[in-house]
N, C-alpha and C positions, 0 to 999 in steps of 0.2 A: 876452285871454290866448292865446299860441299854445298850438296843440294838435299832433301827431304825425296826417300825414293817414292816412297808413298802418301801422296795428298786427297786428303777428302772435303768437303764441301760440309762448312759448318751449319748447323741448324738456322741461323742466321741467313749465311749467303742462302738456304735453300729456299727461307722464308720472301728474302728482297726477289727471288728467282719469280714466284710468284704459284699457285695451283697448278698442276698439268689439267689442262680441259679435255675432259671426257666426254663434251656432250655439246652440238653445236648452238648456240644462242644465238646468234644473230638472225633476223629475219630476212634482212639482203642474201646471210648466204643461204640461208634455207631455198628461198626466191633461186639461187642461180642452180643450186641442186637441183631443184623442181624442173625448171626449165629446161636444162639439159637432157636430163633423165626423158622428157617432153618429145623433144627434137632429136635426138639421139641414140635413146638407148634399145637396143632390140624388141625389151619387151615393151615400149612406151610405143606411141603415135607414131611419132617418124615425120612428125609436119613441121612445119614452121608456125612459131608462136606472134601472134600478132597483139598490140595493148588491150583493142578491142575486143578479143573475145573473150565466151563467157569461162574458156580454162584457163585465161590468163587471170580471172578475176578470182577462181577458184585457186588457183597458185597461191595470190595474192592472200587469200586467208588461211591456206594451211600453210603457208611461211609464218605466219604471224602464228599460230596456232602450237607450230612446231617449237620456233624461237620461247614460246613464255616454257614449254616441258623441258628444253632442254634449258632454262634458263635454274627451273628446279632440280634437275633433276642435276645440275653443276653443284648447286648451293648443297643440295643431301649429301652431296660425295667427299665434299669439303669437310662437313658438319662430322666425318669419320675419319679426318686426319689428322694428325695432334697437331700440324705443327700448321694449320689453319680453323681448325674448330674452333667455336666459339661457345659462352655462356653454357648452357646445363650438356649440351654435348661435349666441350673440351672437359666436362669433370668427369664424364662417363671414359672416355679416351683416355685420359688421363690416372685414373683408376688401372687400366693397363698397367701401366708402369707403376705401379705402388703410392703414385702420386696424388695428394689429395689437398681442396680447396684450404685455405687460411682460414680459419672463420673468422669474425672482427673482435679484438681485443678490447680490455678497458684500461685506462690510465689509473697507474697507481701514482702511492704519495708514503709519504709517513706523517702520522700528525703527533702533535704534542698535548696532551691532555695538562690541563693544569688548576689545581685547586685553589679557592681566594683563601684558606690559609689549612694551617695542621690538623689530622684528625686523629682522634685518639682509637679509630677503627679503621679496617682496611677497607678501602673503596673499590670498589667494581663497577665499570664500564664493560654494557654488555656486548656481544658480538652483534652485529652488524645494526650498530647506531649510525645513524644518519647524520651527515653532518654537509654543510652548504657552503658553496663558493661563487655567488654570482647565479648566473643558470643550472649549475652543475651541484649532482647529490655525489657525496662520496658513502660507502656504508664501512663501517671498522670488519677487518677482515677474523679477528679472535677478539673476545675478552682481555679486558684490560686490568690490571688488578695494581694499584698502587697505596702501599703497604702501609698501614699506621707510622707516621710520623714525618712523611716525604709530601712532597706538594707536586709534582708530577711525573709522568710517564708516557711512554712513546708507546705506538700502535701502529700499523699500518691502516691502508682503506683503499678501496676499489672503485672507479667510477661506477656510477648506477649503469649507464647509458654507454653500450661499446662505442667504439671508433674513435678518430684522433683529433674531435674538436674540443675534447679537453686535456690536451697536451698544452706543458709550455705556462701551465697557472704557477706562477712564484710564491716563495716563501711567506704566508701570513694572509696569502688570497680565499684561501678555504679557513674561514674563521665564527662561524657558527653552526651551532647545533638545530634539528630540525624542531624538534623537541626541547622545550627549553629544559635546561639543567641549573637547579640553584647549586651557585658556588663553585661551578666550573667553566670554567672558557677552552677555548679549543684553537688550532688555529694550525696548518701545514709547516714541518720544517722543513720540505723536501720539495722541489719542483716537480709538480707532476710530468708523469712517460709513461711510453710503453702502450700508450691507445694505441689501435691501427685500425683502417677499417677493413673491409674484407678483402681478401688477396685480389687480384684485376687477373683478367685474362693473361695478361704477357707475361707476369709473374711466373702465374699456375705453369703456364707453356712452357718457360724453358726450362722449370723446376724438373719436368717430366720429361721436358726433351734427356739432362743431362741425368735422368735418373739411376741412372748404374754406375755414374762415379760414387753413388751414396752405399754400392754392396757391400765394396772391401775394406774391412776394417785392420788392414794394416797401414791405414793413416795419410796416405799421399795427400795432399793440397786440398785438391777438389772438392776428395771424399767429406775432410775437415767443414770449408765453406758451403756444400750443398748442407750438411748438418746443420750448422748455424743457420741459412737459408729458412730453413723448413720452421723455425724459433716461432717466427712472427714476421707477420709484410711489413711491420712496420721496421725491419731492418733492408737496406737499399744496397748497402755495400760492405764488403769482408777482405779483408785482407788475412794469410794465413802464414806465419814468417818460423823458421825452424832455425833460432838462432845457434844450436849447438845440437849434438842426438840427443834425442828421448826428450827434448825441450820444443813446447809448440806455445806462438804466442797467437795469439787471432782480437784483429783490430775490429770492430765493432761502427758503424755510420749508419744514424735513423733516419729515416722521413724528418723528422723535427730536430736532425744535430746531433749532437753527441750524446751519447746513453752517460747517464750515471753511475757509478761505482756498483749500485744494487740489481741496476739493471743486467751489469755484467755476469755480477756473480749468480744472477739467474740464469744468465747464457751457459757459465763453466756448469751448474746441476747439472741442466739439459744434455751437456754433453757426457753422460755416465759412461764410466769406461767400463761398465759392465754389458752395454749394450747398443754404443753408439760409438766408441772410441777403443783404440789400443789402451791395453790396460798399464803397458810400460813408458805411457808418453806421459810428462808434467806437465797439463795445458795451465795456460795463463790467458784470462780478457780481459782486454783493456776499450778504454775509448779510441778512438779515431784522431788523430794529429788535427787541428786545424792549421792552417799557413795562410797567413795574413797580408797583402797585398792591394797596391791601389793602381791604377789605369791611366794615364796619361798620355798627353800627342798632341797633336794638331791636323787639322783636316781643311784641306780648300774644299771653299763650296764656291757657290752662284746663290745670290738670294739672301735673305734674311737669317743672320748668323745667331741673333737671340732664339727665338724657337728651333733653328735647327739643333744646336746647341743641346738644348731640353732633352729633345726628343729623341738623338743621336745617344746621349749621357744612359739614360732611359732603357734604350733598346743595349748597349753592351752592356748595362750590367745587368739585365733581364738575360744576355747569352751565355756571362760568365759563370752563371746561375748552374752550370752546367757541370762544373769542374768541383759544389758543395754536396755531389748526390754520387760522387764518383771516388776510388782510391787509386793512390800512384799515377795520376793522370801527367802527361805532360801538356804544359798550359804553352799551345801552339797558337801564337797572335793570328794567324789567319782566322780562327775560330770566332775570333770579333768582328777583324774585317769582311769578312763575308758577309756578315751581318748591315753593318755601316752600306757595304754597294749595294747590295740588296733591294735593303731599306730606302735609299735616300738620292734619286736619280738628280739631284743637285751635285752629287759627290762628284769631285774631279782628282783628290790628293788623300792620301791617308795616312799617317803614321802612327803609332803607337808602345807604347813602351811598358812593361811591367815594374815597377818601384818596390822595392821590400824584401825581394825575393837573392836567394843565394845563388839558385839553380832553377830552370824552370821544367824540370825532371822532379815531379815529388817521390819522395818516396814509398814503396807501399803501402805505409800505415796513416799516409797523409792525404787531405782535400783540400783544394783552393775556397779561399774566401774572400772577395773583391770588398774593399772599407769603402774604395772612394772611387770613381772616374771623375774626372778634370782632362776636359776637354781645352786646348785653344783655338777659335774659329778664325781663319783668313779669308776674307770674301776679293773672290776673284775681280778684276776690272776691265777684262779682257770681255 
């Protein structure tokens, strides 16, 4: 059987491994240092230490004294490693590596301008009008100009306010102007996307861990998906498929679902093969596969089978949750049941089944999406 002759320890494992401690924090061990150092060490006393006296009392406070410095002075050391910094340090760290914070996006849209009837002159809608959906302003990203004799025209528009609480607004949801406008209505044809809020630490980290797969622009995998990466945090997962040479496709998965057709074709600009890509590869982006599946089984309990039932339903498809934020996952049923024992110290019996599905190996370009769990409950009599 081949074997890998050389293995290294991913950013990951080195992360679960946990900080190397540089500095002792504890005040028990300070206390036994002290102590020792006391009774033992050539240049110290040489006596025996008793509760009573007044250098055990004095121990007593430079252990406590010691443990809070070295309890700083762990946390500083930290605050200088990429793959443990945190907030305005991990971006200074991180800068190292070329790597730098997400700021927060706004959600776009495209709206439909439309006139209550013909004009014998050309109308203009100006650049960034204001226009309302609920809580949310959108402002028009250009001038609009729709031409003597047509009754409307499309525009794009920007949320006012970044981040991705105005993801996800449907068709005809943004339907007023802030400003009234005689003779025209307004209203979204496009689901708004594309808000995100600011990149999170774990992002930032591993963007910056993996940041030299981003040098070589002779196109490997990596290189491709750290690029898209870097888009927007509001993208979660990449898949990068090379169906034939010089042909590159890259699947696309948001925080809120599947990006849109425009959304994409903003990804392939981004990716210029004048200064982010080979310039002899065909990229192509698409959305993310969704794969549709529902949960089923039966479980012995002890106890009351209605509310467990609920609650049980509840907590898997709150795990399956897992398999909508991720590509080419394989949907391993222990990933539930864990869940279920965990959870529910009535559990005796567990089964479960996937429904829908062809293979439960997706393929890279694809993510699980749970419709339904249906549970049936057996209450033990034993």
């Amino acid at each position: 059987m081949a074997s890998d002759l050389v293995k290294a320890y991913t950013a990951e494992e080195l992360i679960a491994r946990g900080a190397p401690q540089c500095f002792t924090t504890s005040s028990t061990d300070w206390k036994e240092l002290l102590i020792d150092w006391f009774e033992n060490a050539e240049d110290g006393p040489q006596r025996t230490l008793y509760p009573a006296q007044y250098e055990q009392i004095l121990i007593d406070l430079l252990s406590y004294g010691f443990s809070l410095l070295g309890q700083e002075g762990q946390i500083a050391s930290k605050q200088r490693w990429l793959l443990f910094a945190e907030g305005e340090h991990l971006d200074v760290v991180a800068a190292n590596n070329s790597t730098y914070r997400l700021k927060a996006a706004a959600s776009t849209c495209d709206l439909q301008v439309t006139l209550d009837g013909v004009l014998t002159e050309d109308f203009f809608l100006s650049e960034g009008t204001i226009v309302v959906g609920g809580d949310y302003r959108f402002s028009t990203d250009e001038q609009l100009l729709i031409e003597a004799g047509l009754l409307s025209g499309t525009v794009g528009a920007t949320a006012q306010e970044e981040g991705e609480d105005a993801n996800g607004m449907t068709a005809g949801q943004i339907n007023a102007f802030l400003a009234s406008q005689d003779g025209v209505s307004v209203a979204n044809i496009t689901e708004t996307e594309g808000g995100a809020d600011e990149e999170d630490d774990d992002s930032l980290r591993m963007r910056a861990a993996y940041a030299h797969d981003r040098i070589s622009k002779a196109g490997p995998k990596e290189s491709y998906r750290q690029q898209v990466l870097a888009f927007s945090s509001a993208i979660v997962a990449v898949a990068v498929i090379r169906p034939e040479p010089g042909h590159i496709w890259i699947y696309l998965l948001l925080d809120s679902g599947v990006p849109s057709e425009d959304y994409c074709a903003r990804v392939k600009s981004w990716l210029d093969p004048e200064d982010k890509r080979p310039q002899g590869d065909d990229v192509s982006v698409f959305p993310a596969e969704a794969v549709s599946f529902t949960v089923s089984g039966s479980a012995l309990i002890e106890g009351d089978a209605t509310s467990t039932q609920l609650d049980m339903e509840a907590d898997l498809s709150d795990a399956a949750a897992i398999w909508q934020r991720s590509l080419g996952s394989y949907l391993a049923l222990s990933a539930l049941t864990v869940v279920a024992w965990n959870n529910f110290t009535n559990l005796i019996d567990i089964e479960l089944d996937l429904a829908g599905l062809e293979d439960r190996q997706l393929d890279p370009h694809q993510f699980g999406v749970v419709t339904d769990v249906d549970l049936t409950m057996v209450v033990s009599n034993d």
